[in-house]
C-alpha positions in Angstrom: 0.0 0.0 0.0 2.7 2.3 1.2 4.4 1.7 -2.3 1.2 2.7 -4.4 0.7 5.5 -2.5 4.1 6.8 -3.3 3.7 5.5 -6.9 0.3 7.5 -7.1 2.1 10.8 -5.2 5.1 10.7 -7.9 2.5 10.4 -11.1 0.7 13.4 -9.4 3.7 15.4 -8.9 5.2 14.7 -12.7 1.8 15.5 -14.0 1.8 18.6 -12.5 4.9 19.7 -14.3 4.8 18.2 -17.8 7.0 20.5 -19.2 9.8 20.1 -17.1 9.3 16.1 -17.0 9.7 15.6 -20.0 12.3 17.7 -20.7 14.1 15.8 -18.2 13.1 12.5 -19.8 14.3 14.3 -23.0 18.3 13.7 -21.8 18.4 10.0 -21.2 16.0 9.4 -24.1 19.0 10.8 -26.5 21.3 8.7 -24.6 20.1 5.9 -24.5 18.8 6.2 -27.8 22.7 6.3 -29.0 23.7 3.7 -27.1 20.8 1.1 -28.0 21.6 2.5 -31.9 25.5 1.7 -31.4 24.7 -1.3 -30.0 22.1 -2.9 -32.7 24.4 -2.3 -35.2 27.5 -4.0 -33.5 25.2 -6.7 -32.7 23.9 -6.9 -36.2 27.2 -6.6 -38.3 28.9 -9.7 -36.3 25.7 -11.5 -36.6 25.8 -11.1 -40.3 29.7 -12.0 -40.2 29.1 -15.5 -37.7 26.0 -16.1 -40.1 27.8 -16.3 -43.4 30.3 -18.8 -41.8 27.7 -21.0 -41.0 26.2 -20.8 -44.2 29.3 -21.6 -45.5 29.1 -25.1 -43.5 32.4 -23.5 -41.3 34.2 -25.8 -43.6 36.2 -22.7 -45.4 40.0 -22.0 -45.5 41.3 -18.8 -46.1 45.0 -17.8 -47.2 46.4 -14.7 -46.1 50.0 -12.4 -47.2 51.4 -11.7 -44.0 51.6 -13.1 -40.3 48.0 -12.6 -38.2 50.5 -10.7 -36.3 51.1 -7.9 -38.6 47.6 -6.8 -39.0 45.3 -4.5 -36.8 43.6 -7.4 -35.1 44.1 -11.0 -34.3 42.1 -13.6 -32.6 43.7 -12.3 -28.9 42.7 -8.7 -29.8 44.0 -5.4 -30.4 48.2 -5.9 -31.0 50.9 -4.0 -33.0 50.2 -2.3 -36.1 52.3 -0.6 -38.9 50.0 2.0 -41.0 52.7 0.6 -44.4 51.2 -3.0 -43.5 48.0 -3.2 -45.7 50.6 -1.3 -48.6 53.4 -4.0 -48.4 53.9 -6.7 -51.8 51.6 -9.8 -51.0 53.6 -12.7 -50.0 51.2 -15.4 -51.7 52.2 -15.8 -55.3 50.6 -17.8 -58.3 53.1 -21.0 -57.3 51.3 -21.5 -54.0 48.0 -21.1 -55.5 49.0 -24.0 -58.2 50.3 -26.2 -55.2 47.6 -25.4 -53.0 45.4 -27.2 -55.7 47.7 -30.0 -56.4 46.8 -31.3 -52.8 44.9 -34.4 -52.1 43.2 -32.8 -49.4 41.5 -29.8 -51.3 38.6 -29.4 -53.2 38.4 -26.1 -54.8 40.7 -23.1 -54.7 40.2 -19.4 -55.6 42.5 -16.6 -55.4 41.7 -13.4 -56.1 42.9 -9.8 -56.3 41.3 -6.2 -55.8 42.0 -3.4 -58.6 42.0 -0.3 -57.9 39.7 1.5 -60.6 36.6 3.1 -62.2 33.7 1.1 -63.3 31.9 3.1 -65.6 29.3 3.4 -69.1 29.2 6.1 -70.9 26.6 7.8 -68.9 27.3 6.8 -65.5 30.5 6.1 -63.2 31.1 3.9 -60.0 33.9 5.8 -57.7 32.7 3.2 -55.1 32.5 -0.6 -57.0 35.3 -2.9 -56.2 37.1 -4.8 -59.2 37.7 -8.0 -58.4 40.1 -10.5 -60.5 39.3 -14.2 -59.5 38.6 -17.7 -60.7 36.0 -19.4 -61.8 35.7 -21.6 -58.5 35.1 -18.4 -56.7 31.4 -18.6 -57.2 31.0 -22.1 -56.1 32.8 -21.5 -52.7 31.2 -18.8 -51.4 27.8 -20.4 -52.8 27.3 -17.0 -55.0 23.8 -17.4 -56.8 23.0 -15.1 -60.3 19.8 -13.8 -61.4 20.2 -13.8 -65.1 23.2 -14.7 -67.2 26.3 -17.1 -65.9 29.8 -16.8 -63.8 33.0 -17.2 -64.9 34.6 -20.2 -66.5 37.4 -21.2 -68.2 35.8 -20.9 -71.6 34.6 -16.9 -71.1 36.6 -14.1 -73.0 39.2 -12.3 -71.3 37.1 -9.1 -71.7 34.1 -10.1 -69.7 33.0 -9.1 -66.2 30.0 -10.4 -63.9 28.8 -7.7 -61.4 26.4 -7.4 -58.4 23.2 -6.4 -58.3 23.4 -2.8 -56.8 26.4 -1.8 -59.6 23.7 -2.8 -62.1 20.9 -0.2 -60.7 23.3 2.6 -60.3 25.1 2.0 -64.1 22.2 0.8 -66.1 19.1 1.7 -64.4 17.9 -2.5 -64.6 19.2 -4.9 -62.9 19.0 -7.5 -66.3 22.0 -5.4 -68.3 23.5 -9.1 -69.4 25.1 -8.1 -72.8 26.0 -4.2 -72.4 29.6 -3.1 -72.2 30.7 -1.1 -69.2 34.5 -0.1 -68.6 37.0 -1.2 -66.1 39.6 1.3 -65.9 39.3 2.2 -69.6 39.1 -1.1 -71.2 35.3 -2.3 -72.7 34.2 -5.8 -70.8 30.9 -7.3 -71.7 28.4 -8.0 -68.6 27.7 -11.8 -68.6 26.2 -12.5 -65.3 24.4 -10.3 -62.3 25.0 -11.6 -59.2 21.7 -12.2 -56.5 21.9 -9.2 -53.7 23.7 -10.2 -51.1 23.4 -9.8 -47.2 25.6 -6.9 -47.2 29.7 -6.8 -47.1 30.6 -10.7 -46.4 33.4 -11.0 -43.3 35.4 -13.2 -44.8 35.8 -12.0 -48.5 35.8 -8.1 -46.8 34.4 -6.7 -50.0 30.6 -5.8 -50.9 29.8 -8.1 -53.9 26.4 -6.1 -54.3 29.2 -3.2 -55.7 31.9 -5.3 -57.2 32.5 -6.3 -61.0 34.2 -9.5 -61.1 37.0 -10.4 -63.9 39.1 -13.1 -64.5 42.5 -13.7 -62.7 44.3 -13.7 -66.1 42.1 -10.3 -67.0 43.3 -8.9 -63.9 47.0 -9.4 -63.9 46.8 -7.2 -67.3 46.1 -4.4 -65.2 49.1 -5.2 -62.8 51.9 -5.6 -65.6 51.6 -9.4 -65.8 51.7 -9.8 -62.0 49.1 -11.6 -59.7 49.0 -9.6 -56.1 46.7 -12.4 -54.7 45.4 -10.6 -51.8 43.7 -13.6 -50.4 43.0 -17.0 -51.1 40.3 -19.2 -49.9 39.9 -22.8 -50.3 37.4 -26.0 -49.4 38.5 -28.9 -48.3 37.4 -32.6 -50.3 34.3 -34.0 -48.6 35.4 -36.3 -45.9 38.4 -34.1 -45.5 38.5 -32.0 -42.2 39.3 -28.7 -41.7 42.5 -29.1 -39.5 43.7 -31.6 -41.7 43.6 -29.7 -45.1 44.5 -26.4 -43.1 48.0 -28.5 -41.7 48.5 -29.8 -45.3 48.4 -26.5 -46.9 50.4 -24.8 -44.1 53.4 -27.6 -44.6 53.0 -26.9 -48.2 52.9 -23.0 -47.9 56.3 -23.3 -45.6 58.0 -25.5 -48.4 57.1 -22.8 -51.1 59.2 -19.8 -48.4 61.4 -21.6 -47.2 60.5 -22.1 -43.8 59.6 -18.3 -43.6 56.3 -18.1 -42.1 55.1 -15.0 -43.9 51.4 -16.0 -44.7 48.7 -17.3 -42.4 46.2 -19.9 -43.2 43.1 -19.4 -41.0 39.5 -21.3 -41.1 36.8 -19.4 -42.0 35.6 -18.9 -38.4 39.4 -17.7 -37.5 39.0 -15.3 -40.6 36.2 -13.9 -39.2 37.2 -12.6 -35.7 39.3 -10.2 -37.5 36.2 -8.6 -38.6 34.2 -9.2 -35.4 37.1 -7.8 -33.2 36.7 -4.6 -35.3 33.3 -4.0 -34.7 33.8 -5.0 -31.2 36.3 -2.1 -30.6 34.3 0.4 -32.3 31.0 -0.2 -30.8 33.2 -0.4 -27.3 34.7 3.2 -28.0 31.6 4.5 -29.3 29.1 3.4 -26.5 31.8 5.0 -24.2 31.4 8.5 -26.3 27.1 8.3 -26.0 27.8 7.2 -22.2 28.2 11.0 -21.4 24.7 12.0 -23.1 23.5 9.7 -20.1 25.2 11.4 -17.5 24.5 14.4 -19.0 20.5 13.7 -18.7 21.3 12.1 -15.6 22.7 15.0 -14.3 19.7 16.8 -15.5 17.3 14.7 -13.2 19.0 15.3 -10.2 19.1 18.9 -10.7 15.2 18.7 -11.8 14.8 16.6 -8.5 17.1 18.6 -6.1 14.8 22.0 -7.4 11.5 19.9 -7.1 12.7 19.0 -3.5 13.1 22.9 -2.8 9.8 23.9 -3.7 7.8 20.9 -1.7 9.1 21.4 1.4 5.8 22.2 3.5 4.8 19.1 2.1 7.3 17.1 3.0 7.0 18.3 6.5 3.1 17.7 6.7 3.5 14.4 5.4 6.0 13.3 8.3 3.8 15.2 11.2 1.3 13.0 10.2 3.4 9.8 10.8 5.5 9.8 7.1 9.1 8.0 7.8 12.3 8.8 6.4 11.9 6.1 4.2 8.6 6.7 3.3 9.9 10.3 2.2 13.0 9.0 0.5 10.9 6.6 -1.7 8.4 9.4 -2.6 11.3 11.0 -4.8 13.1 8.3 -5.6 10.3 6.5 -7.5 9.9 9.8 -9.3 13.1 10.3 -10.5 12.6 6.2 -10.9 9.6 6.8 -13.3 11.3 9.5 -15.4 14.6 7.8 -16.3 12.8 4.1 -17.0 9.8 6.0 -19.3 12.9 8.1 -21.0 14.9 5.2 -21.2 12.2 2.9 -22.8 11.4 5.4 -25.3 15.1 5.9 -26.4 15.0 2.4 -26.6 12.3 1.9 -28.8 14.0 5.0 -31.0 17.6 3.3 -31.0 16.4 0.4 -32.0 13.7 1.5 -34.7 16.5 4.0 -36.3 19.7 1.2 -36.1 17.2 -1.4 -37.8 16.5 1.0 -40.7 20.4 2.0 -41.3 21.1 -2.1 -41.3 18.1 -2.5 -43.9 19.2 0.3 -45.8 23.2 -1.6 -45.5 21.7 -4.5 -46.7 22.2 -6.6 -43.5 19.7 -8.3 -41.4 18.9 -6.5 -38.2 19.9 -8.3 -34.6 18.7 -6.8 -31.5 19.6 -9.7 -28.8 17.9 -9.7 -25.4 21.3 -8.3 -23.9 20.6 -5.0 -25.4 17.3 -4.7 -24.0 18.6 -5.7 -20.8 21.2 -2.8 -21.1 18.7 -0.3 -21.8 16.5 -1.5 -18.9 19.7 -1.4 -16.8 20.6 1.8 -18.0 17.3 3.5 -17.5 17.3 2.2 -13.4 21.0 2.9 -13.1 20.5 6.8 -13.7 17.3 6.8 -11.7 18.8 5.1 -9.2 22.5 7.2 -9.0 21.2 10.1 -10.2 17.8 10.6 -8.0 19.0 9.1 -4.4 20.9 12.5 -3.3 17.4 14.2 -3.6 15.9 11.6 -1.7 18.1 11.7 1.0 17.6 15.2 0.9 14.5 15.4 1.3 14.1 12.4 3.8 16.5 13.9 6.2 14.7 17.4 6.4 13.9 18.4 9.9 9.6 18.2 10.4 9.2 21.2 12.1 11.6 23.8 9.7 9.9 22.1 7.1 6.5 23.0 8.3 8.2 26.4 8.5 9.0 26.8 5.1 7.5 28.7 2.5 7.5 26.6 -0.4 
């Protein structure tokens, strides 16, 4: 009873003032808004990543110039990093592709290479596509579906190209162009095949294939003097085959090619993908930390809100305790109504996070993820502030003295 009467006593007192409430309210709404927003899309992005692995069967291999060590991230975390790194000659040449697929163990190989390049017609350009030199097996690893024309083989002219989707829209206008001519850094390819959209950028490959035109490896090296800079390789292993088996094969195999110089790193596809993961890990981290101070800021905001409503009622809360109120009776009164503004704020910048995150992943072209742990967090969030922020003017105003209080003005 004692609690419903306080419940009913707060209500009163934050209808009474609507204005003020819900500018209050207004402060951890924005915060918690950013937060929940920063959240989703972390959540979402190594969702997407995990998701393609296991879509993938987790049974995928990738090759990599370079120790794990030298990049930004590993699979401990945050290491070491040289800003020349990403600029440095690949270490994985044509020879350990050919090897690679001489092994009993493997299945099918692709290597490919990024160009750097305009896509363009001759009424549009594409600052933004990604060229990507490859081979035909490419398709069939990453389970790459088209909806018109065909992939790559070994029988297709130099001078043709397969693109995604999205590169189609924004070139053509259609997304059927199969046929038309575009150019890749000056030189006419014919479209032969549009690839299905995809679920966004895909972890392991690190390149959107909704914005990519696709050549052959052969086509590719034209644009490179003659010279393959395989960026990555990745591989499947022959059914029956496990992962760690084919992954120690090609590693023995890789070491043979450098001479015991371990200047690569074979990874599965799961390993692969923590790279990515750990990324969007750091960056959610650092920004949540950044839209952590809009909620102290509103938090801030409700105590002073609080400390000024506890000014003003006074007389009432000495009235209330001459007729038999407690301390804690007093100090409940305000703290469910700080309670009830940071909770209502913190739902609603919730619900606003969420809505606005879910659009920007739609409009990425991922699949939205909001996991009970965020909702948990904004909950948490909401009676945190409430709770930090709004027990000083409690306290306040349950240790005022009855009598002075009766005395007061206000």
């Amino acid at each position: 009873m004692i609690f419903w009467t306080n419940l009913k006593i707060a209500l009163d007192a934050l209808r009474s003032n609507k204005t003020r409430t819900n500018l209050t309210m207004l402060g951890i709404m924005i915060g918690v808004a950013a937060i929940i927003y920063i959240l989703v899309l972390g959540d979402s992005f190594r969702h997407a990543i995990s998701s393609q692995v296991k879509r993938l069967d987790n049974d995928l291999i990738v090759v990599r110039p370079g120790s794990v060590s030298e990049g930004i991230f590993n699979e401990k975390g945050l290491i070491n990093y040289s800003p020349l790194s990403p600029y440095a000659t690949t270490t994985v040449t044509e020879q350990d592709v050919k090897n690679i697929v001489e092994l009993p163990q493997i299945q099918n190989v692709a290597p490919y290479m990024l160009i750097n390049g305009t896509v363009k017609t001759e009424k549009r350009s594409s600052d933004v596509a990604s060229i990507l030199a490859t081979s035909p097996e490419y398709a069939s690893i990453l389970k790459l579906k088209l909806t018109d024309g065909q992939f790559l083989d070994n029988e297709t002219n130099r001078d043709t190209v397969v693109i995604g989707k999205q590169l189609a829209i924004d070139l053509y206008g259609t997304d059927t162009p199969i046929g038309d001519t575009l150019k890749i850094r000056g030189r006419d390819h014919t479209v032969i095949g549009i690839i299905r959209q995809a679920d966004g950028p895909i972890g392991i490959n690190g390149v959107d294939l909704n914005n990519s035109a696709i050549i052959s490896l052969d086509d590719g090296k034209t644009f490179n003097q003659g010279v393959a800079q395989i960026q990555q390789i990745i591989i499947t292993p022959k059914e029956g085959i496990s992962v760690s088996n084919a992954e120690k094969a090609i590693t023995d195999q890789l070491l043979k090619n450098h001479a015991g110089e371990r200047d690569f790193s074979v990874l599965t596809g799961q390993d692969a993908s923590i790279v990515s993961q750990k990324f969007y890990e750091l960056i959610t981290t650092l920004t949540a930390i950044v839209a952590s101070v809009a909620i102290i800021v509103g938090g801030v905001g409700i105590m002073n809100i609080m400390l000024v409503g506890v000014a003003e009622r006074t007389r009432e809360v000495g009235i209330r305790k001459s007729v038999g109120a407690s301390n804690n009776h007093i100090l409940w009164q305000f703290l469910i109504e700080a309670l009830l503004m940071s909770i209502t704020g913190g739902v609603i910048g919730a619900i606003i996070g969420a809505t606005v995150a879910a659009i920007t992943i739609l409009l990425l072209g991922f699949l939205p993820s909001i996991s009970w742990l965020t909702i948990v967090v904004a909950i948490s969030i909401s009676v945190g502030v409430g709770v930090i922020f709004g027990l000083v003017p409690a306290l306040k105003a349950a240790r005022k003295d009855p009598i002075e209080a009766l005395r007061s003005n206000s």
